[in-house]
Residue, then its C-alpha position, 0 to 999 in steps of 0.5 A: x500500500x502506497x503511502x501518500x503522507x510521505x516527506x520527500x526532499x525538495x530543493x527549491x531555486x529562489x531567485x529574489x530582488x536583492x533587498x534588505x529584508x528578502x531573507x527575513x520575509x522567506x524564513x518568516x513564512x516558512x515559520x510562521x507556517x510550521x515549515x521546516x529549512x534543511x538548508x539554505x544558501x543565499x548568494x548575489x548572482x551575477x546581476x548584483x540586484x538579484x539574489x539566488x536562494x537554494x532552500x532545501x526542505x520537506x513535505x508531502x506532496x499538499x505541504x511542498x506545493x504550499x510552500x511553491x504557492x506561498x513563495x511565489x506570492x511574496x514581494x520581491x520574489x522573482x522565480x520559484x522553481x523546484x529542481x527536485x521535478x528536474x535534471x540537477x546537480x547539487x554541491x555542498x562544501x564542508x571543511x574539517x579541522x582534524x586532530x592530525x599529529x605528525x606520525x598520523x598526517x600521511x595516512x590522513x592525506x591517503x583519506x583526503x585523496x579518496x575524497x579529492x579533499x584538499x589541505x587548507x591548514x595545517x598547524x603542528x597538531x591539526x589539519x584543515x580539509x576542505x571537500x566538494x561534493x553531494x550530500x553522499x560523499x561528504x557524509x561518507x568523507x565525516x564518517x571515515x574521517x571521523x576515526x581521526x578526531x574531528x575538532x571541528x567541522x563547517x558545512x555549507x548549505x546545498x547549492x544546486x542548478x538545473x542541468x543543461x539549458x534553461x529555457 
């Protein structure tokens, strides 16, 4: 029996004026309502007037379309799209502080190279990775990296784009 109250992750594209106060109007709606962010990046685009917003969140099916109806209807918003409905790529970026004494640092670097991490700092007792990639590779990249001793540890929200030409 299919499950029709099912959450799915969604990953919405939301390019908005690049104004004081877009932000807070965007969280305050999703709030407001009970809805939930996973994530969320906010950037300029190439036009220093727009901003683009990629907001990951979840629902089913009724909630996700609220949410694609309530984001269209607000001031300042220029284009809603859901990129889960298409062909996308999506990237995510961490950076790891590892504890890293100097007998661990080649066995250390063997892991980061699986992971195509680069070394961004290095300190007597610790060292700094910096990894690239979709939600998969960096959960397994923490997981392995993990063993180690992660001292600290930043990550992005996702970012994502359409594959291909937009029309």
């Amino acid at each position: 029996m299919e499950n029709i109250n099912s959450d799915e992750r969604h990953i919405f594209s939301v390019l908005v004026e690049n104004r004081f106060g877009v932000l807070a109007r965007v969280a305050g709606l999703f709030s407001g309502r009970g809805f939930n962010i996973d994530s969320l990046n906010v950037a300029e685009t190439h036009d220093e007037s727009i901003s683009q917003m990629t907001l990951v969140t979840h629902g089913d099916a009724q909630i996700i379309e609220q949410i694609y109806q309530h984001l269209n209807r607000l001031i300042d918003v220029i284009e809603v799209t859901d990129l889960t409905t298409g062909t996308h790529v999506e990237r995510e970026l961490v950076l790891i502080k590892l504890s890293a004494e100097p007998h661990e640092r080649a066995e250390i670097l063997q892991v980061a190279e699986i992971f195509r991490a680069r070394v961004v700092d290095v300190k007597p007792t610790s060292l700094t990775l910096e990894i690239t990639g979709d939600e998969g590779k960096l959960n397994a990249a923490i997981e392995v990296l993990d063993i180690y001793g992660i001292l600290e540890l930043a990550r992005t929200g996702k970012i994502a784009m359409l594959r291909g030409v937009n029309d």
